[in-house]
C-alpha positions as a Markdown table, in Angstrom:
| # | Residue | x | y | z |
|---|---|---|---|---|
| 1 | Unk | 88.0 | 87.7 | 123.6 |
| 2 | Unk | 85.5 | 89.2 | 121.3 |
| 3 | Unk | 85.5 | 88.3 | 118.1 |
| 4 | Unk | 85.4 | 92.0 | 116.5 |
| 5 | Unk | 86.0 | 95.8 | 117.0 |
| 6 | Unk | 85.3 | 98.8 | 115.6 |
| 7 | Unk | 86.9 | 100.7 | 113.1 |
| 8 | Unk | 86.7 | 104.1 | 111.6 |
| 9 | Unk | 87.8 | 105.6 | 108.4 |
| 10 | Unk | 88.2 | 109.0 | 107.7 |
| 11 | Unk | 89.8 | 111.7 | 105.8 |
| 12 | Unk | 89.2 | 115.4 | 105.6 |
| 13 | Unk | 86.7 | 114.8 | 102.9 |
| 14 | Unk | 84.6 | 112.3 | 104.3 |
| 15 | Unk | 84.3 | 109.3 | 106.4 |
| 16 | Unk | 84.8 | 106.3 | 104.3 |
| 17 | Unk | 83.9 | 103.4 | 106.7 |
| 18 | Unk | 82.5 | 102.7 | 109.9 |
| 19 | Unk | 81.9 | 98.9 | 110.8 |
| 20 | Unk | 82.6 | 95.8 | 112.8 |
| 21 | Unk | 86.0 | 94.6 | 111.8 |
| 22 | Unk | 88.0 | 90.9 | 112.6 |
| 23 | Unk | 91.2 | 92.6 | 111.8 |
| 24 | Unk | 92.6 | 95.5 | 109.7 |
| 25 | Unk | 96.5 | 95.3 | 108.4 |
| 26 | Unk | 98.1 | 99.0 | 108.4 |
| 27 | Unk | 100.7 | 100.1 | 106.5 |
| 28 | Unk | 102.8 | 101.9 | 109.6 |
| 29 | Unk | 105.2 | 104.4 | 109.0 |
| 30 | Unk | 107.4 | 102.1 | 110.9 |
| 31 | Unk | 106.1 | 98.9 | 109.3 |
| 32 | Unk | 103.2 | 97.0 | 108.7 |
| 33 | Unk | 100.8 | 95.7 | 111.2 |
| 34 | Unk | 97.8 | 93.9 | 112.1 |
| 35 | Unk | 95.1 | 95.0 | 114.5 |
| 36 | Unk | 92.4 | 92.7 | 116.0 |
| 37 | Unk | 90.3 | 92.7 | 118.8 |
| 38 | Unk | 92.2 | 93.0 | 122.4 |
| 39 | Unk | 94.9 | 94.5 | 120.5 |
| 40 | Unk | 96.9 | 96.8 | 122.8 |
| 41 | Unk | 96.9 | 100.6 | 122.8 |
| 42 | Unk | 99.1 | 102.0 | 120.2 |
| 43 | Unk | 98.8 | 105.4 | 118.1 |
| 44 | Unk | 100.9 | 105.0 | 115.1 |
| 45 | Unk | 101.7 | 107.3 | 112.2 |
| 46 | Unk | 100.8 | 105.7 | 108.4 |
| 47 | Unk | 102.9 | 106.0 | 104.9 |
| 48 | Unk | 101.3 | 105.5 | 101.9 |
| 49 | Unk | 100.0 | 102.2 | 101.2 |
| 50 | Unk | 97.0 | 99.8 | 101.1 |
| 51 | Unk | 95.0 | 99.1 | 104.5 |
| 52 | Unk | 93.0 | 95.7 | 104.2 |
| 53 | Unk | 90.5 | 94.8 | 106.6 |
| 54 | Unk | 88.4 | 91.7 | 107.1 |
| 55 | Unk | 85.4 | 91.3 | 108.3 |
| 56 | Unk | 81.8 | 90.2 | 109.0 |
| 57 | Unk | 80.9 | 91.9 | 105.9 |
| 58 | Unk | 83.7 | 90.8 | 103.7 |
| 59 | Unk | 87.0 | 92.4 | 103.0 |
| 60 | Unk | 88.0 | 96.0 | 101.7 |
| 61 | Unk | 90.9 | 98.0 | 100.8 |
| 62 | Unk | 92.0 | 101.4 | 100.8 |
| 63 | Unk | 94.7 | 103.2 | 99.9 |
| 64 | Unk | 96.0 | 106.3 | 102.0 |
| 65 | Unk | 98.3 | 108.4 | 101.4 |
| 66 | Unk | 99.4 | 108.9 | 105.4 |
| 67 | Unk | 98.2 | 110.0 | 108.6 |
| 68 | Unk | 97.7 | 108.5 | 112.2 |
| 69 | Unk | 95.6 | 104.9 | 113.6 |
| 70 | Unk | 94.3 | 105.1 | 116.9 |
| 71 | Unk | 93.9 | 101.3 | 118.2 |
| 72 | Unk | 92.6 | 99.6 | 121.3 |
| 73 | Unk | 91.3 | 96.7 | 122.7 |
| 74 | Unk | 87.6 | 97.5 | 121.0 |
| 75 | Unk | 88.4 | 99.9 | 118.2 |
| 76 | Unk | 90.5 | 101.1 | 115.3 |
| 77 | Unk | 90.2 | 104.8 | 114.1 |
| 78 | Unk | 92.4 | 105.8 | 111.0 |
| 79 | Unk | 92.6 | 109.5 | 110.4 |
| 80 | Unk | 94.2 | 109.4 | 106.7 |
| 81 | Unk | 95.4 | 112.6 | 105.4 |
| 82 | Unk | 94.5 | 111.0 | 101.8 |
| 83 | Unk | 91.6 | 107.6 | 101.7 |
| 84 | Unk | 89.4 | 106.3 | 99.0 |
| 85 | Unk | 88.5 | 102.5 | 98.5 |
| 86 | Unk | 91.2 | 101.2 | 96.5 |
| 87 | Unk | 88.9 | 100.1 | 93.6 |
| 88 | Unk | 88.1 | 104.0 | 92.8 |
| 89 | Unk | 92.0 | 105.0 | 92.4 |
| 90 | Unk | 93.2 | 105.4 | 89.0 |
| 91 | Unk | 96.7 | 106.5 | 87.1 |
| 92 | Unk | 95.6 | 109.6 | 87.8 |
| 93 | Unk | 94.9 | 109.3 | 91.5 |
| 94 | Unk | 98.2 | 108.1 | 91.9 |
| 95 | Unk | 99.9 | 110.7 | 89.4 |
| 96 | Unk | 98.6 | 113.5 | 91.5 |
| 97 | Unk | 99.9 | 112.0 | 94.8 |
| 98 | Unk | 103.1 | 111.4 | 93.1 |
| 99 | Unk | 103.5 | 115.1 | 91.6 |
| 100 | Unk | 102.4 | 116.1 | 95.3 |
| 101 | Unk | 105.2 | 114.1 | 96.7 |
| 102 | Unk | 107.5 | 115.4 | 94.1 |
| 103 | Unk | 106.9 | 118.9 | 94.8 |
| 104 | Unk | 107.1 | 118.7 | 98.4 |
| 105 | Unk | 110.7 | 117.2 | 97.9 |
| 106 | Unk | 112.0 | 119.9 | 95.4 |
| 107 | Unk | 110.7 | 122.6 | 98.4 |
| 108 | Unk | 112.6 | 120.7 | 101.0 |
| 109 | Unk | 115.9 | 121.0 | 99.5 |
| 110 | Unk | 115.4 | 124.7 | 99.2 |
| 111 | Unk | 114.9 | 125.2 | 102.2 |
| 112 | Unk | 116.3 | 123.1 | 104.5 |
| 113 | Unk | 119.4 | 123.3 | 102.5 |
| 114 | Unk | 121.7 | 122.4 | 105.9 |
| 115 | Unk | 119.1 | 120.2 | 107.4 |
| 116 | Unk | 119.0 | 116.4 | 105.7 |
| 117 | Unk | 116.2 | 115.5 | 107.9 |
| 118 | Unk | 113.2 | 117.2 | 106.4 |
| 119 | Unk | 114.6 | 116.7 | 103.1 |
| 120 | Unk | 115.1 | 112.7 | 103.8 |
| 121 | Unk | 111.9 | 112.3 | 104.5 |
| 122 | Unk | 110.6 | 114.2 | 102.2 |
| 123 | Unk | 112.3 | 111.7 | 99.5 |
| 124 | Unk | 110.8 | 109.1 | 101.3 |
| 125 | Unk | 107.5 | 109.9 | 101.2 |
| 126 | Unk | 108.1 | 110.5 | 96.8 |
| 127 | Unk | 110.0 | 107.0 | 96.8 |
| 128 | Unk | 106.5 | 105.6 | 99.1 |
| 129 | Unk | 104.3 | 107.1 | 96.3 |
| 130 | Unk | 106.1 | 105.7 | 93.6 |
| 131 | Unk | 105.9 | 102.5 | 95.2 |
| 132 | Unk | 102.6 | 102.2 | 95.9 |
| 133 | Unk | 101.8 | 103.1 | 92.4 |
| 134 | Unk | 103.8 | 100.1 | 91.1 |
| 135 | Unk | 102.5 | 97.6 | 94.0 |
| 136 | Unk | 98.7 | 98.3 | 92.8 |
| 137 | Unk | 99.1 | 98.1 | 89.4 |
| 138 | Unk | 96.6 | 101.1 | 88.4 |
């Protein structure tokens, strides 16, 4: 079993991180999980939260807002729709992402007026946001 993997970082704006990992916790759209070497292949969508890793290097955290991990038994590769190191994120940040959230909710109710679906989880992404802005403390 080796002892580390790869993982990537990216959003549309840049790429955040690239480095030797011993094990990076995701906030899954289905739950939270670890990854570490050997791990299984899994593609998984995110919801906003905090992803930790740990490392060689010492530990970091980012928040993302969403998007997809891509893991294996040798790498990790986050595409985040929304990333920055979680030291860089202020009220602000968060306020934005919230209003974002917010809006998208208000335009899923007018128009999928028959359809709960889109507009459920369009509420649960706005109640995600909220959260995460109270778990960090910003």
């Amino acid at each position: 079993m080796a002892d580390t993997m790869q993982f990537d970082l990216v959003s549309p704006e840049r790429s955040l991180a690239s480095l030797e990992v011993s094990s990076v916790q995701i906030p899954g759209a289905d739950g939270d999980m670890t990854a570490m070497p050997d791990h299984s292949p899994l593609i998984t969508t995110l919801r906003p939260g905090v992803l930790r890793i740990d490392g060689p290097s010492g530990q970091a955290e980012y928040l993302v807002s969403g998007g997809f991990a891509e893991i294996n038994a040798t790498s990790l590769s986050v595409l985040a729709e929304r990333a920055m190191p979680l030291n860089e994120v202020t009220r602000a940040h968060i306020d934005e992402m919230i209003e974002e959230a917010r809006a998208g909710h208000e335009a899923a109710k007018e128009t999928f007026k028959n359809e709960p679906g889109p507009v459920d989880d369009a509420a649960k992404l706005l109640a995600d946001m909220v959260a995460l802005g109270d778990h960090i403390n910003v």
